[in-house]
N, C-alpha and C positions, 0 to 999 in steps of 0.2 A: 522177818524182822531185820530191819538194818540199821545197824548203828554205826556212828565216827568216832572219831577221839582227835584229842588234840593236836597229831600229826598228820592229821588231814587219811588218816586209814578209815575206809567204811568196810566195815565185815555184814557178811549177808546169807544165809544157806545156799548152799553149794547146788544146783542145778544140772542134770544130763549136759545142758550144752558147755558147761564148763569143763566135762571130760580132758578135752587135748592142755585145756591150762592146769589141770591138774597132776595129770602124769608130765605135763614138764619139770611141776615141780619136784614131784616123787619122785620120778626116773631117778637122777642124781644120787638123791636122798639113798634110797633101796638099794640102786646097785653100787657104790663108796662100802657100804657091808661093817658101817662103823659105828652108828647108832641104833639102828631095829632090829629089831629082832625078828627081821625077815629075811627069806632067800635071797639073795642079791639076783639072783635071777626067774625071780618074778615076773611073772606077764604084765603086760599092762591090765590086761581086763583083770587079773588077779588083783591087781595090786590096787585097781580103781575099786573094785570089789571090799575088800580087804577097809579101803577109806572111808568108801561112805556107807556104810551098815547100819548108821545107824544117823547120827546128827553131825552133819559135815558142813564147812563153812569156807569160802574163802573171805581174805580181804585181799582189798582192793584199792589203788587210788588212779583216779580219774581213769577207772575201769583197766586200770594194767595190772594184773594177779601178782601181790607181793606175797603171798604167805597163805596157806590152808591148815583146817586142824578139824578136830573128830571130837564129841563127847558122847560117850555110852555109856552103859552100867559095867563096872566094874565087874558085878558077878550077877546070878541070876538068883530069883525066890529071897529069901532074907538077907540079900546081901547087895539087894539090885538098890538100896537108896545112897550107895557109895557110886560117884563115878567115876570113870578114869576118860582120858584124853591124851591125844598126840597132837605136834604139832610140826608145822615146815615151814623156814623160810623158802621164799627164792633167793639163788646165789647173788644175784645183785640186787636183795633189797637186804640183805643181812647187814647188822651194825646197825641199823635204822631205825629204831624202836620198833618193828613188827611183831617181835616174838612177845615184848611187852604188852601192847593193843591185843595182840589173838589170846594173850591170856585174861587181862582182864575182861574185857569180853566174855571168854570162857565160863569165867568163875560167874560171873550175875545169870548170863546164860543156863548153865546147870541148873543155879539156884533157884532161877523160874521155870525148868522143865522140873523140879520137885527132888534135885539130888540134896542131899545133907552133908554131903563131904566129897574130894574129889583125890583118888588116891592115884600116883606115878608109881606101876610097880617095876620097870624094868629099866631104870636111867645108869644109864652107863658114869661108872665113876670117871671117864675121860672126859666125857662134856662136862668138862667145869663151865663153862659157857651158862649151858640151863641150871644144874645146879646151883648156880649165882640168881640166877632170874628166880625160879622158884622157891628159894631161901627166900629172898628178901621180899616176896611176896607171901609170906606167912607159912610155908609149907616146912612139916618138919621129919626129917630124917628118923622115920621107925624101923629100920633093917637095912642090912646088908648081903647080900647073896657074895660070897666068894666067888672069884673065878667063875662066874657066869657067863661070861660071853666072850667069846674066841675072835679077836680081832683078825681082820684080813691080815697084818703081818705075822699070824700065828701066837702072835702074847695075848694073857686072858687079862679082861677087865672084870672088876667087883661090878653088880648091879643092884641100884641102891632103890628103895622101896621109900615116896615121899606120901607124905599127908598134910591135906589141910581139911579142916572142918568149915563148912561155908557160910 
């Protein structure tokens, strides 16, 4: 399935041959050690691993990779109609509307692979960035994790738990 939007973004499922644009984008992402909750030193094959598990997409315009994101089940057995998702700019497509398009996208996305809601559970209170995108797209702030996540400079950041019903 591919779609566009108004900024001229086509998002599409993410492909084996898409591998090297994808850990372009991640690399960065991963190792910076400021928003995932993943090792900063991370393999690539780990980390491509780790991306597409499950429903993984890039967008695109005029086939140059601006942005990739993931949506899976949240949890498994009673709890798998909740999804959750990540998502990446590339550094020079940031500012651009792409984290906008990978989201909405996202959310119809889900809601045609059969999820009923799509939960953020581990957003770092320091991306005010996405916490602004995801507010203002209907998503709302059910928890707070204290001190969850040890920034590379050694201060912890809160990790906030978002929801939207779809």
């Amino acid at each position: 399935m591919t779609a566009s939007t108004a900024t001229t973004v086509s998002i599409r499922p993410a492909a084996p041959a898409d591998a090297d644009a994808l850990w372009a984008m991640l690399e960065p992402v991963f190792r910076a050690g400021d928003t995932y909750a993943i090792d900063p030193g991370v393999s690539r094959e780990g980390a491509l691993a780790y991306w597409t598990a499950h429903h993984a997409y890039v967008a695109e315009e005029n086939a140059n990779p601006l942005g990739t994101f993931y949506i899976r089940p949240n949890q498994q057995g009673g709890g798998a109609h909740v999804c959750n998702a990540g998502y990446v700019t590339a550094q020079a497509a940031q500012g651009k509307g792409v984290a906008r398009a990978m989201l909405a996208f996202s959310l119809e996305e889900a809601k045609r692979l059969g999820f009923e809601a799509m939960q953020y559970n581990f957003v770092l209170a320091t991306n005010a960035r996405a916490i602004d995108t995801w507010k203002r797209a209907g998503f709302t702030e059910i928890g707070r994790i204290p001190r969850a996540f040890r920034l590379p400079s050694g201060d912890y950041a809160d990790a906030l738990i978002l929801h939207r019903f779809l």
